[in-house]
N, C-alpha and C positions, 0 to 999 in steps of 0.2 A: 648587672644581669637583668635586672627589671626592666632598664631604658631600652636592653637589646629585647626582651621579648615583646614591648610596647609597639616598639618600632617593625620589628618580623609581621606583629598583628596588621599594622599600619599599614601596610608593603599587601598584606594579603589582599586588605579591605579595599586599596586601590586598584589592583590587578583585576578583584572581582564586578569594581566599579564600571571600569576600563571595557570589560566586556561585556558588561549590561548594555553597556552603549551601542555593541557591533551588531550589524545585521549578517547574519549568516551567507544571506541571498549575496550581500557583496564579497563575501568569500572565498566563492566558490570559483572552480577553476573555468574557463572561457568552453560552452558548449555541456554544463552540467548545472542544469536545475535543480534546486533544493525547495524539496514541499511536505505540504503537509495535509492528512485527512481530517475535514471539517464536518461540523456536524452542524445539525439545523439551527439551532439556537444561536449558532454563531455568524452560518450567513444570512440569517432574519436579521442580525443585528443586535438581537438580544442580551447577550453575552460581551459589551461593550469593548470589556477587557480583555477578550480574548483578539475582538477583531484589532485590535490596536497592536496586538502582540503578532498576528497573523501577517498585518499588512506590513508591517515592520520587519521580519524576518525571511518572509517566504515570498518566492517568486513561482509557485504552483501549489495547486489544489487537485485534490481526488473529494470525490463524499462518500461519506459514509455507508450512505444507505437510501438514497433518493432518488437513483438512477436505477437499480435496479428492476429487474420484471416485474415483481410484486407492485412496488409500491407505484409507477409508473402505470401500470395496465392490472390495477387489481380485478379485473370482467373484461371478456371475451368483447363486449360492445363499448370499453369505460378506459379512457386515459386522464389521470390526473399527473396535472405540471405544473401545480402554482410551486411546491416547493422545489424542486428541478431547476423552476424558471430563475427563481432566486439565487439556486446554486450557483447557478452559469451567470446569472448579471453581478454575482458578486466578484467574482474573478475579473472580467470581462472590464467591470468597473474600476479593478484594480490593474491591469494590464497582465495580468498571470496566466498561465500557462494551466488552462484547465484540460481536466481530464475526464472521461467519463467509465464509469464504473458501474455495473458491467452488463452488457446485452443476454447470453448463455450462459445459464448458471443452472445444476440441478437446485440448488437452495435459493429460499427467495423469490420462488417462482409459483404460481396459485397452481394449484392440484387442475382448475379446469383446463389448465390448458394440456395438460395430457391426455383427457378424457373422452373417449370420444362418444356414437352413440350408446342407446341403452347399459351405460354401465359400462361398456368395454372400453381399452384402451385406443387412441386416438392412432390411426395409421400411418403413416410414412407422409402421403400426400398430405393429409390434413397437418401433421405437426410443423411440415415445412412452409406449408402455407402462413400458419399460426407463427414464427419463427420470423419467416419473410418478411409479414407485415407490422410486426413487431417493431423489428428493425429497421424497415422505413421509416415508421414514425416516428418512433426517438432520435434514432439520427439525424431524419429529413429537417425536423424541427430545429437541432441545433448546428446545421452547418454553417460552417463559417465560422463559429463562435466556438467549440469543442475541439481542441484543436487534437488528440487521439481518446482511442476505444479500446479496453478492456474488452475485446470482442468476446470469446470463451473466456471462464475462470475454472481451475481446478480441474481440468478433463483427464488425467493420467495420476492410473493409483499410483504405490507407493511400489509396487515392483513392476514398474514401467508400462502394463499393459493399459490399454484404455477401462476408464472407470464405467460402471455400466450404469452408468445415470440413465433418468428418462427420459433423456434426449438420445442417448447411443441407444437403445433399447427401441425406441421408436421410431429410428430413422436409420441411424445406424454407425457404421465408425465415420464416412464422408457428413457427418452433420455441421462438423468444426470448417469441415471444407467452404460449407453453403455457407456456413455464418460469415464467416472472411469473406467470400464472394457478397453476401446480401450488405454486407454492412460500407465496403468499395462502394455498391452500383451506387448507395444514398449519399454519399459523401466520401466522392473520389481524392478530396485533398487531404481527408480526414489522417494520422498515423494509426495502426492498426496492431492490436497487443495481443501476445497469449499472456496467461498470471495465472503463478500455480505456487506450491510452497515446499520446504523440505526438496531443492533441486540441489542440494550439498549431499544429497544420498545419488551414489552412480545408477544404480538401477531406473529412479525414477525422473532422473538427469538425464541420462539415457534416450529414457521415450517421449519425453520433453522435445531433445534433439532430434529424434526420426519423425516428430507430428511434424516441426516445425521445416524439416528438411522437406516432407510432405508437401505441404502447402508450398513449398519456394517451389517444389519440380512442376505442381500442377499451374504454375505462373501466377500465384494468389497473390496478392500484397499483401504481407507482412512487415512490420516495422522494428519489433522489438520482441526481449521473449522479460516479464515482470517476474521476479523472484521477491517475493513476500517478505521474507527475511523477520520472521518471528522469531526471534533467537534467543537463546540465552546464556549466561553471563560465560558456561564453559562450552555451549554445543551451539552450532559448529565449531570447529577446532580455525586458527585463522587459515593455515593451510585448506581445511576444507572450503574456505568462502575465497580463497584467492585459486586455486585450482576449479572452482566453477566459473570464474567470470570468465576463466580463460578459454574454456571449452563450449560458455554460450554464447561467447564471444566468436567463437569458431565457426558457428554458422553462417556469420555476415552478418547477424543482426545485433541490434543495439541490446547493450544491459539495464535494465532499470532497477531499483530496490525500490519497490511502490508499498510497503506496509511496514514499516523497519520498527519494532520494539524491541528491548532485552526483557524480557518474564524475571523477573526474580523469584517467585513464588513455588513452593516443590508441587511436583506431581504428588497427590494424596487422595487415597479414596475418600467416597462421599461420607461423612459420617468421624470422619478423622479428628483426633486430640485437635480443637481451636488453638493451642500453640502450636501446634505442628503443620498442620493447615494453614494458619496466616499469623506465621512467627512474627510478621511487622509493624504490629496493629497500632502498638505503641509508638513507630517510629522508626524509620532506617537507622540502623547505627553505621555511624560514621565509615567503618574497613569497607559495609559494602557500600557506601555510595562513593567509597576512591578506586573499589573492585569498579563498579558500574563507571567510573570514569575513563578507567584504563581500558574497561572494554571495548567504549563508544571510539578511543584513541585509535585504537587497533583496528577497528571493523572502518572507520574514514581512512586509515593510513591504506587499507585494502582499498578502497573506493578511489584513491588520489594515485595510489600506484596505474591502480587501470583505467585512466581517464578516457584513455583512448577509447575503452569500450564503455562505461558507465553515462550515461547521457542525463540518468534523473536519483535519485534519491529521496522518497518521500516516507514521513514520521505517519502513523496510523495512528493520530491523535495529537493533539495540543500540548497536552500535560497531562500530568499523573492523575489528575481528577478529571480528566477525560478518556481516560483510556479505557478500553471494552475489556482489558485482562485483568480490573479489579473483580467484577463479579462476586460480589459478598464478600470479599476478602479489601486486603489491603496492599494494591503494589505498588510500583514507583517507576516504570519501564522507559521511562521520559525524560527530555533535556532542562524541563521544568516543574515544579512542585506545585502541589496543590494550590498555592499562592498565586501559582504565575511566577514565582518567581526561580531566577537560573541555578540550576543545580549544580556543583559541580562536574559534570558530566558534560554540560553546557561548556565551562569556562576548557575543559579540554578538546571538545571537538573544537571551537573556538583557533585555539596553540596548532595545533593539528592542520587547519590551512592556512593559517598564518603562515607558517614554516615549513610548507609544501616549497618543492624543490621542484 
């Protein structure tokens, strides 16, 4: 009995070996990129271990947070690109398939540029102007080398209608129109993306589909429609994520999953029992990190089913000690642990294309 449990361990300890060695990026099926969002620390270099784990695995990049309006054009007269600059040579460096994220955004965008004189809000003419040259310059700067554009992010609430951000407010519902047009004129080779989240709801799947059908009738280039794919361990249902690709897939455009975590963590008000709040503080126990195994099985088995349509797939962070969903808590939403090192979860997506058919 003892030799046979010795021996099971053994058997484990190899298989898990076995897959520490695979790179994922060689896994994937012919015309599906596998990526990941990086954060500064890691394309400065800093974070040694991470880049080692990054170049290792992934054959694309999204960032974090350094493309953005803010931090890009924090003043009306002021663009900063040293870390930007880095973003894009780190890829570039690696031969990866960078991305950039994201030009229209109501968040992450400095209050003056809505502003317009004395105190009043900025009019139509001026936010498109402000918008235009925006997107010149970021774009202009990295053509060639970006190879698509999160052009809008997040423009359609949650019951299909358009969100009235301070860009729809100020310009109006054709503002997503100009940003696709401005961001083509600066880099015509460029691919061109919408990214929104929660498109596993019909309603705002829906309006998703009629922006996006929008833009195709006005002759805009569009490339792809990006589903966030923030999920968790039981929502969406798989039928609901395999009934979406089929139906963004219905438009003619490509699918991508550009922010992909599973949350473990409950929804709880502010102020909530600290065990109820962040049951995990101690420690994943073991059921849910084979729950979290089977999940990440399921949600790639969906991705390999529709290869036809899924063209990317990118993790919204490294590892669990990177990820933006701990926020004073404690979660685990990743294919690697705090260590860096592979999770279970890891060694099933792993099985998962191996054993694609």
């Amino acid at each position: 009995m003892m030799k046979s449990l010795i021996a099971i361990v053994g058997f484990g300890l190899l298989v898990a070996a076995a897959h520490q060695d695979v790179a994922l990026k060689d896994l994937m099926p012919k015309g599906m990129v596998i990526g990941v969002a990086i954060n500064q620390r890691q394309f400065e270099g800093t974070d040694s271990a991470a880049v080692d784990l990054i170049t290792k695995q992934f054959n694309q990049i999204s960032p974090e947070n350094v493309l953005k309006f803010q931090p890009t054009q924090p003043a009306a007269d002021r663009y900063t690109f040293d870390a930007a600059d880095k973003y894009v040579q780190f890829g570039v460096d690696r031969h990866m398939q960078v991305v950039g994220h994201t030009l229209v955004w109501h968040s992450q965008t400095g209050a003056w540029v809505f502003e317009g004189a004395d105190g009043k809000p900025a009019d139509r003419d001026t936010l498109l102007l402000r918008m235009r040259d925006h997107i010149r310059t970021v774009v202009g700067r990295y053509k060639g080398k970006i190879h698509g554009w999160d052009v809008v992010n997040e423009a359609i609430d949650e019951d299909g209608s358009m969100r009235k951000s301070p860009w729809q407010v100020g310009i109006g519902d054709d503002y997503i129109a100009k940003a696709f047009e401005f961001a083509h004129d600066a880099d015509p080779d460029a691919e061109l993306y919408y990214n929104d989240f929660n498109l596993e709801k019909p309603a705002k799947r829906a309006g998703v589909i009629k922006l996006v059908q929008d833009l195709k009738a006005r002759k805009l280039r569009i490339d792809g429609i990006g589903n966030q794919a923030h999920w968790r361990l039981d929502t969406p249902t798989i039928d609901e994520i395999d009934r979406t690709v089929v139906e963004l897939h219905g438009t003619g455009l490509k699918v991508m999953y550009t922010e992909l975590d599973i949350n473990l963590l409950p929804n709880t008000p502010r102020g909530a029992d600290p065990s109820v709040a962040n049951p995990y503080a101690n420690g994943l126990p073991d059921e849910i990190q084979q729950q979290l195994a089977r999940r990440y099985a399921d949600v790639f088995g969906v991705f390999l089913k529709h290869r036809d349509a899924v063209t990317r797939v990118t993790f919204w962070g490294l590892s669990d000690a990177d990820s933006w969903l701990n926020r004073g808590r404690m979660n685990f939403p990743l294919l690697w642990d705090r260590q860096r090192q592979p999770k279970p979860a890891f060694n099933a997506v792993v099985d998962v294309l191996r054993n694609r058919k």
